[in-house]
C-alpha positions in Angstrom: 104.9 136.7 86.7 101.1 135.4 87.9 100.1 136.1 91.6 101.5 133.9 93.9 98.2 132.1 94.5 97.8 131.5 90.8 101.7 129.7 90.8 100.0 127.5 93.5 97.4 126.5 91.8 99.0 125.3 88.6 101.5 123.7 90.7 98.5 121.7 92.1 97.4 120.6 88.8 100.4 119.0 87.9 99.9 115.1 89.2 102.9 114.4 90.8 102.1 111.6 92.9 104.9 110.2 95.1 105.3 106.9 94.8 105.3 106.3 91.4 105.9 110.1 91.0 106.4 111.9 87.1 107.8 115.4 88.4 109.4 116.2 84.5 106.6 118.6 83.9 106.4 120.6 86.6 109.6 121.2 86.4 109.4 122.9 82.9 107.0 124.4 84.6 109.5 126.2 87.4 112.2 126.5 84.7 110.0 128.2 82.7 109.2 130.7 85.4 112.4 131.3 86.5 113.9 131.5 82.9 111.1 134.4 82.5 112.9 135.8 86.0 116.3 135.9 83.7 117.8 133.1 85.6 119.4 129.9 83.8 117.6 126.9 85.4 119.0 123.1 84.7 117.0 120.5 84.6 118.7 117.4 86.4 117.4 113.5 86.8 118.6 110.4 88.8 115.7 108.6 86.6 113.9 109.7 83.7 110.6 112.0 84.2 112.7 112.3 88.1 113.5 115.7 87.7 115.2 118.5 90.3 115.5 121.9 88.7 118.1 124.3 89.5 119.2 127.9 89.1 121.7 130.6 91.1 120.0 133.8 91.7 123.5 135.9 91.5 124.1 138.0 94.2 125.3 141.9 94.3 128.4 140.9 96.7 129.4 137.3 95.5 131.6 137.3 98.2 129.3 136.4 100.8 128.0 133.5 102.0 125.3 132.2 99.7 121.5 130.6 101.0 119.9 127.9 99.3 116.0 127.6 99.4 114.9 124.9 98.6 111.5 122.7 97.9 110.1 119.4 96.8 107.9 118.8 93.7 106.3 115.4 94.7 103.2 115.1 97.4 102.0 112.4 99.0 98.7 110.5 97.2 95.0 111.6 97.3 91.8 109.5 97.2 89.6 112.3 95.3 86.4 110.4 96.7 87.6 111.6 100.3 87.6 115.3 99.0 85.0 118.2 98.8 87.4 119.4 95.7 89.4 117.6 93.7 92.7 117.3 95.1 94.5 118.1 91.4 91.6 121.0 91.1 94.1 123.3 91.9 90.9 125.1 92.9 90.8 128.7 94.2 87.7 129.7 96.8 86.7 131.4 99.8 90.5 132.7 100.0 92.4 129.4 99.9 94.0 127.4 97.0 93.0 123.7 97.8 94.4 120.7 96.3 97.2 118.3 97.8 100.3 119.9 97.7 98.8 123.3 98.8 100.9 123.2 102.2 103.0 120.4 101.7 104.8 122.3 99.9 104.1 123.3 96.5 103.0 126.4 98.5 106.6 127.3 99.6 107.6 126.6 95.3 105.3 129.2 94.7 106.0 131.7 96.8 109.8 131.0 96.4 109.2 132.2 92.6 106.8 134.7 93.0 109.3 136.4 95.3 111.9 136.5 92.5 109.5 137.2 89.6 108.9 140.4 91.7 112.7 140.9 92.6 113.7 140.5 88.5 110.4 142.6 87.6 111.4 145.5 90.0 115.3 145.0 88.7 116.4 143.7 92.2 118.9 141.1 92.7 119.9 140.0 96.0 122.8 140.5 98.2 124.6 137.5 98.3 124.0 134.3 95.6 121.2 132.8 96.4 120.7 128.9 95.0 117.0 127.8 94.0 116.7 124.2 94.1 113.0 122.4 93.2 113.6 118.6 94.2 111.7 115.5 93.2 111.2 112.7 95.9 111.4 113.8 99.0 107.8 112.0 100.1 109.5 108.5 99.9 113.2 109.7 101.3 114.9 111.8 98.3 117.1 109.6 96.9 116.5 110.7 93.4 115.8 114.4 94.4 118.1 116.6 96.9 119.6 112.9 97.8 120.7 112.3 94.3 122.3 116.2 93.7 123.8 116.1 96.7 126.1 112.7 95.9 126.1 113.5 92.1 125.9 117.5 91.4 127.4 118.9 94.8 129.1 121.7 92.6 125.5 123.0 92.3 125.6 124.3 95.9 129.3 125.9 96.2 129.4 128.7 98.5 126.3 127.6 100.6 126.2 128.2 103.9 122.9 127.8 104.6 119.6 126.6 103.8 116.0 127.0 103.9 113.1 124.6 103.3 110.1 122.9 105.3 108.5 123.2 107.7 109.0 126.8 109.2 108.2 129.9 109.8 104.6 130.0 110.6 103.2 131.4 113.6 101.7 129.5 116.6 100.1 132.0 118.6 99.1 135.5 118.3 98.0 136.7 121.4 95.0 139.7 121.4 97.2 142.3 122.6 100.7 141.7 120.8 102.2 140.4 118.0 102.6 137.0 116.8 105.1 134.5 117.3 106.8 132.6 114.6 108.3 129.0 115.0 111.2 128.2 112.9 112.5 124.8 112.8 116.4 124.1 113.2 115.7 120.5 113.7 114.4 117.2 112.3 114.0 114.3 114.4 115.9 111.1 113.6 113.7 108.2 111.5 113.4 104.5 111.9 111.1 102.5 109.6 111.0 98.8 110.7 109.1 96.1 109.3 107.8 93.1 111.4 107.2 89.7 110.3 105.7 87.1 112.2 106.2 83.4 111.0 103.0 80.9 111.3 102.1 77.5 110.0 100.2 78.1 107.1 96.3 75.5 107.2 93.2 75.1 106.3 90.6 77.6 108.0 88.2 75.1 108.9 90.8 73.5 111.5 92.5 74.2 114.9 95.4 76.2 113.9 98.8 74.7 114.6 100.2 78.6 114.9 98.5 81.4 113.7 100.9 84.1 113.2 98.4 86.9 113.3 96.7 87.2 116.6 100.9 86.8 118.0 101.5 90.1 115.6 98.1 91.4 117.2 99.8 91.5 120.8 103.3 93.1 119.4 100.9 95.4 117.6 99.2 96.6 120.8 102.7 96.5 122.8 104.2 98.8 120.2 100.9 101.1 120.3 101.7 101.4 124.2 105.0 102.9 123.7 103.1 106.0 121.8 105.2 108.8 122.2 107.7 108.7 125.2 109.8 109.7 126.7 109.3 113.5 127.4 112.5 115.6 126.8 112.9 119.3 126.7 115.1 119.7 123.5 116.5 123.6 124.3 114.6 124.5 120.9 111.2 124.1 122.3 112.3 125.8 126.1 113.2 128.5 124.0 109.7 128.7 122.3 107.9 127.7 125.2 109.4 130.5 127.0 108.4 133.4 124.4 105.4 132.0 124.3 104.6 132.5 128.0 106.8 135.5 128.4 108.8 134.0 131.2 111.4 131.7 132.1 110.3 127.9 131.5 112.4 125.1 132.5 110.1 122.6 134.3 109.6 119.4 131.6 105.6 119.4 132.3 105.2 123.1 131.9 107.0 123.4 128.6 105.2 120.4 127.3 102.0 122.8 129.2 102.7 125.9 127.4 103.3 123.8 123.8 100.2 121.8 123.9 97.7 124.0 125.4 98.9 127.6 124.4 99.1 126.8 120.4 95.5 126.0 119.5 96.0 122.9 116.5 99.6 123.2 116.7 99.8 121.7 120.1 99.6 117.9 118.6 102.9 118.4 116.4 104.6 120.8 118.7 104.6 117.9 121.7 106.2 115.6 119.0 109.1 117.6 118.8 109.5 116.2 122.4 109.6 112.9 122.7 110.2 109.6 120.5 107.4 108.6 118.7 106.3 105.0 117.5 103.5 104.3 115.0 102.0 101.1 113.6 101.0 102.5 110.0 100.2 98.8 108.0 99.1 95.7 108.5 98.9 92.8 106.5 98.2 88.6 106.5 96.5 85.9 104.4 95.6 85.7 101.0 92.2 83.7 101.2 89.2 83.4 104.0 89.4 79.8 104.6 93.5 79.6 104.5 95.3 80.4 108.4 98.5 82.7 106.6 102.0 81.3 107.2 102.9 85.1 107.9 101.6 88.0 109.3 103.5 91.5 109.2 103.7 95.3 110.3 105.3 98.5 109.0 105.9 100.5 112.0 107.2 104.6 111.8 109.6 105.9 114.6 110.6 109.4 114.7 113.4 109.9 117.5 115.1 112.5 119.2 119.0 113.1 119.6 120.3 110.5 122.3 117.1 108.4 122.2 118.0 105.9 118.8 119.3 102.8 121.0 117.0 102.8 123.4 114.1 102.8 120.6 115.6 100.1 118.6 115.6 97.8 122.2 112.0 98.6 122.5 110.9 97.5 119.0 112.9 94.1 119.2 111.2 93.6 122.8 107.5 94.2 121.4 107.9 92.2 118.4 108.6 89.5 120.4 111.0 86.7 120.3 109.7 84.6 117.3 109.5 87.9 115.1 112.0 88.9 112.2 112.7 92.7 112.6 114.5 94.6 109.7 114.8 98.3 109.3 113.9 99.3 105.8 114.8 103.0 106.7 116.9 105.3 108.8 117.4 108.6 108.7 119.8 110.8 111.4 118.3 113.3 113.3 119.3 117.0 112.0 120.5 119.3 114.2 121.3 123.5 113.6 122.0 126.4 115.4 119.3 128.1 117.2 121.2 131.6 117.7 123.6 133.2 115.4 123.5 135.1 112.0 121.5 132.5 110.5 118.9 132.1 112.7 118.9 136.2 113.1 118.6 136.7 109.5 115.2 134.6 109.4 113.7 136.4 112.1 114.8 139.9 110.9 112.8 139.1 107.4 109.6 138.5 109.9 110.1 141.3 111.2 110.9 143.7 108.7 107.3 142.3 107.0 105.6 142.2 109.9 106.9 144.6 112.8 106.9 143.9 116.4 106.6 140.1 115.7 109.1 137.3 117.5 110.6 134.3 116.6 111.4 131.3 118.1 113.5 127.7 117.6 111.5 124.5 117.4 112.5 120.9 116.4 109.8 119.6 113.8 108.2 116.5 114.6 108.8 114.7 111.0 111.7 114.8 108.8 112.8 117.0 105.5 115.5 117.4 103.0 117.6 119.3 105.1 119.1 115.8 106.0 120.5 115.9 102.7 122.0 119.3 102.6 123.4 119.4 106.3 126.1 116.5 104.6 127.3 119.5 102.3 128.3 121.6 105.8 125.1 123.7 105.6 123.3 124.7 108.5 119.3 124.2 107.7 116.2 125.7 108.7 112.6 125.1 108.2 111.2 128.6 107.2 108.5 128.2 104.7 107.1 131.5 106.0 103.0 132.0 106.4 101.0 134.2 108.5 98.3 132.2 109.5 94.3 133.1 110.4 92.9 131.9 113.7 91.3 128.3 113.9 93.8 127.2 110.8 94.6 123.8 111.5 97.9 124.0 110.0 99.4 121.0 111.0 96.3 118.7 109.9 97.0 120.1 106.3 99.6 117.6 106.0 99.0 114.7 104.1 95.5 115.2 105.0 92.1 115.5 103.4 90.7 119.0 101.7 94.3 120.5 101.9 94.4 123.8 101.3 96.2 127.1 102.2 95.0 131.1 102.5 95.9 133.3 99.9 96.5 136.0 102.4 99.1 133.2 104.2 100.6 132.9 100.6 101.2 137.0 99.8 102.6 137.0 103.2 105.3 134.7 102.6 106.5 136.5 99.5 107.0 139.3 101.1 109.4 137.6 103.4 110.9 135.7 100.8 112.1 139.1 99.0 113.0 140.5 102.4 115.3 137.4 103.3 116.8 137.1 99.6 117.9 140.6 100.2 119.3 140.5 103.1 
């Protein structure tokens, strides 16, 4: 099987642009690597050219509890003008694969298969079964992806006790005398997507408006933007990585939200996420012509929301928008919760250590959302452990849907390792 970075790269070139996503042929692209593994893959789709791929690595004591890992296909879009490379380049320099999908996660595919190419080439197979799943859709909610073979296919996943996916297993500090420290995320916070729309009385621009709907949606706009991430709460998760990260104790709400923003470098902006509730107004829109005052104006506005914090969110959206404003939710999602001690949880932190000695791990709740809410309705626990050893001054977290995405080869080698180590565990 090609080098892990190589598996990334090709992944890259396939344009699988979500929405409007065609995952079919980098599927056949997976399936074809695994089937060169000796696995059977299946090729599964909710809609054509929508396709999930599938395969059971079997295990040496099918008795045991089996894993899943799990990974999406699909990315998020990419203006190529915004770029230094092209993001479909698939383009390998300096010691990084670039193009989008390079952390998000077409990354965590490749080192997924590259770990079992090198398991089937050494005649390894793991301990207990472990399921491969490679999902389409999970960039606009997964319905037809880990949504759709979770309602339609959950035979595929018998015996799974737990699972593995984004966003995970990277570490947030390393400090000069020690070993790293590795987050792993057993949560996702809850989602709300909400839509405003503020009615107006549509006219001519030239005159004195009767009721301009847009500078009303301007001050809801700016009321929502006020709410910005509140309130603070110290989910037991981030004490718990706070507190290996300063060696000590931490209890005290300001200092663990201290120790997570100013002890993590670039991490510090998506670790104090995973604290509070967070609103964002992410469109706008009004009017069709210059000289025509619109009869509507409207907002699209992305809520992220910890356990125990969904009412009091949904209140403060319907306060900001105002009285006159229609509000409809056009998505929720629950907030996914697993255990942060336990076999599961020790089992990912042995494979870090066993790769890379002496190094910790710790629980955090991710700021965004995953696939994992699909799988936790089979009974699994879930984890994000896409594992990565990262350099210093990586801005991990801004590799996310951003521009010039792109992920170290080093990181990449790394993460096989503890693939194989985990799968055989």
């Amino acid at each position: 099987m090609k080098p892990v970075e190589e598996i990334c790269a090709d992944l890259i070139r396939f344009d699988t642009t979500n929405p409007g996503a065609d995952e079919r042929d980098a599927a056949e692209y997976v399936a074809g690597l695994l089937a060169s593994a000796g696995l059977s893959p299946a090729l599964f789709e909710a809609e054509p050219r929508r396709t999930n791929v599938v395969a059971r690595f079997a295990g040496t004591e099918p008795g045991l509890p089996a894993l899943l890992v799990q990974g999406h296909l699909d990315t998020v879009p990419a203006d190529p003008a915004a770029w230094s490379v092209h993001p479909r380049a698939g383009e390998i320099r300096d010691g990084q694969v670039w193009g989008r999908g390079a952390v998000d996660m077409k990354n965590a595919v490749a080192m997924t298969l590259a770990a079992v190419g090198r398991m089937a080439a050494a005649g390894v197979r793991p301990r207990r079964d472990i399921v491969l799943a490679f999902v389409a859709d999970e960039e606009t909610g997964g319905t037809l992806g880990a949504g759709y073979l979770v309602n339609e296919h959950p035979e595929l996943f018998e015996g799974c006790a737990a699972c593995v996916g984004e966003v995970g297993g990277f570490n947030v500090a390393t400090p000069p005398d020690g070993p790293p420290t590795f987050a792993i995320s057993v949560g996702d916070k809850g989602l709300r997507w909400y839509e405003i729309d503020q009615p107006g009385i549509a006219g001519h621009g030239s005159m004195a408006a009767l009721d301009n709907p847009i500078p009303a949606l301007a001050r809801a706009v700016l009321r929502l933007a006020d709410l910005g991430a509140r309130p603070v709460a110290v989910p037991e998760p981030m004490r718990l990585l706070a507190s290996a990260l300063a060696g000590r104790e931490v209890s005290d709400p300001g200092e663990v939200l201290r120790v997570l923003t100013e002890e993590t470098g670039p991490f510090g902006r998506m670790l104090a996420a995973g604290m509070s509730t967070t609103v964002n107004v992410t469109r706008l829109g009004a009017g069709d012509k210059e000289n025509v005052i619109p009869g509507e104006a409207w907002a699209r506005i992305d809520c992220r929301y910890l356990p125990g914090q969904e009412d009091e969110l949904d209140r403060q959206v319907h306060e900001c928008a105002g009285p006159t404003a229609r509000v409809r939710l056009l998505r929720r999602t629950d907030p996914v919760v697993s255990e942060h001690t336990g076999e599961w949880f020790d089992r990912l932190a042995a494979a870090l250590r066993d790769v890379l000695p002496g190094s910790r791990a710790a629980p955090y709740v991710f700021s965004g959302g995953t696939d994992n809410k699909w799988f936790t309705r089979l009974g699994m626990r879930t984890y994000g452990f896409t594992p990565m050893l990262l350099p210093a001054g990586y801005d991990y977290p801004a590799m996310f849907h951003g521009v010039d995405e792109r992920v170290p080869v080093e990181a990449l080698r790394f993460g096989v390792r503890v693939m194989e180590r985990l799968m055989s565990l």
